[in-house]
N, C-alpha and C positions, 0 to 999 in steps of 0.2 A: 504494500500500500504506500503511495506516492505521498509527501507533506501538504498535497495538494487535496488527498481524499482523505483525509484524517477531519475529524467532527466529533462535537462533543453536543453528548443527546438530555437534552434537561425536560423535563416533562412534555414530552414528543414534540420538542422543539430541538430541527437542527441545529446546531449553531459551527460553523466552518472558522476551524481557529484562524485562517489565516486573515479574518477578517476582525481579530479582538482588539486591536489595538490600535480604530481611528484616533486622529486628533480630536476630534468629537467626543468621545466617548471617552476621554482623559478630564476634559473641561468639562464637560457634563458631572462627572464624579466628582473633581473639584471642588463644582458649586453647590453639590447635590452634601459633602462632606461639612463646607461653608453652614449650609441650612441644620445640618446635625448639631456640630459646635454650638450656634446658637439657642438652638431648645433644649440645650442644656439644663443653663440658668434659671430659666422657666420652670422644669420639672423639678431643681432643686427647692426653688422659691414655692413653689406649691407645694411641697412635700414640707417641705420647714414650716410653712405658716397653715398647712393641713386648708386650704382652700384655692382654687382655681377660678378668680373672676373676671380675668383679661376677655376671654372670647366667649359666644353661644358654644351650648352643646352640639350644636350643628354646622359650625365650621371647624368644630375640631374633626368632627365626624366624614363631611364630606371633603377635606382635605387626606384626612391619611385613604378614605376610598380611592380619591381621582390620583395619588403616589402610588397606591398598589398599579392600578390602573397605566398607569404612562410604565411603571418598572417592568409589566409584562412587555407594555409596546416597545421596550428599550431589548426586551427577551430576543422579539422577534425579528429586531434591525440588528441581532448579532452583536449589540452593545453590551456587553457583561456587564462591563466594570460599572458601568451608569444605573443598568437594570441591580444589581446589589446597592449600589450607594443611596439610588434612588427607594429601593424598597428599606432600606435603613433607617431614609430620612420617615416614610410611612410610618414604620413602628415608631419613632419617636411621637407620631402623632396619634397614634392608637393610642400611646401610654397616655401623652395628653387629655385624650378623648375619657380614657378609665379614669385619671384621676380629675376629671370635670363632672364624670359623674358620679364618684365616693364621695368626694366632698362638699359638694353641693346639697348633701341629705341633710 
């Protein structure tokens, strides 16, 4: 097998390695890392002061959907590193999303 037919198979998505490492998809992770870093602070600051009232329940909610969301479509343009960094940034929004709604009782 030639480095040309070599692929890596992630939930029946090809993904053709020679294609992982646009400039693209460096910068994408970059910024996508950028967005992590800062919801840091956030999650610490609600966790210390046990409440969450910068945002609605609902843009925490339909924020970490539409990251899951764009991390698949990043799956399937063969972007790895975006499609990880990008679903990264997701969960840091899910956590969001749980701790808007624990504390909010």
């Amino acid at each position: 097998m030639s480095s040309h037919q070599k692929d890596l198979f992630i939930f029946s998505v090809t993904i053709p390695l020679r294609h992982m490492w646009l400039w693209q998809d460096i910068v994408l992770t970059i910024i996508n890392f950028g967005f992590l870093i800062t919801a840091i602070p956030a999650i610490y600051r609600n966790y210390k002061h046990k409440e969450a009232k910068s945002q609605s329940l609902s843009m925490y909610l339909v924020t970490a959907v539409l990251l899951s969301v764009m991390a698949y479509v990043f799956l399937t343009l063969d972007m790895l590193l975006s499609c990880l960094s990008t679903a990264g940034t997701g969960i840091m929004w899910y956590f969001l999303t749980y701790q808007k709604i624990i504390y909010s009782k």
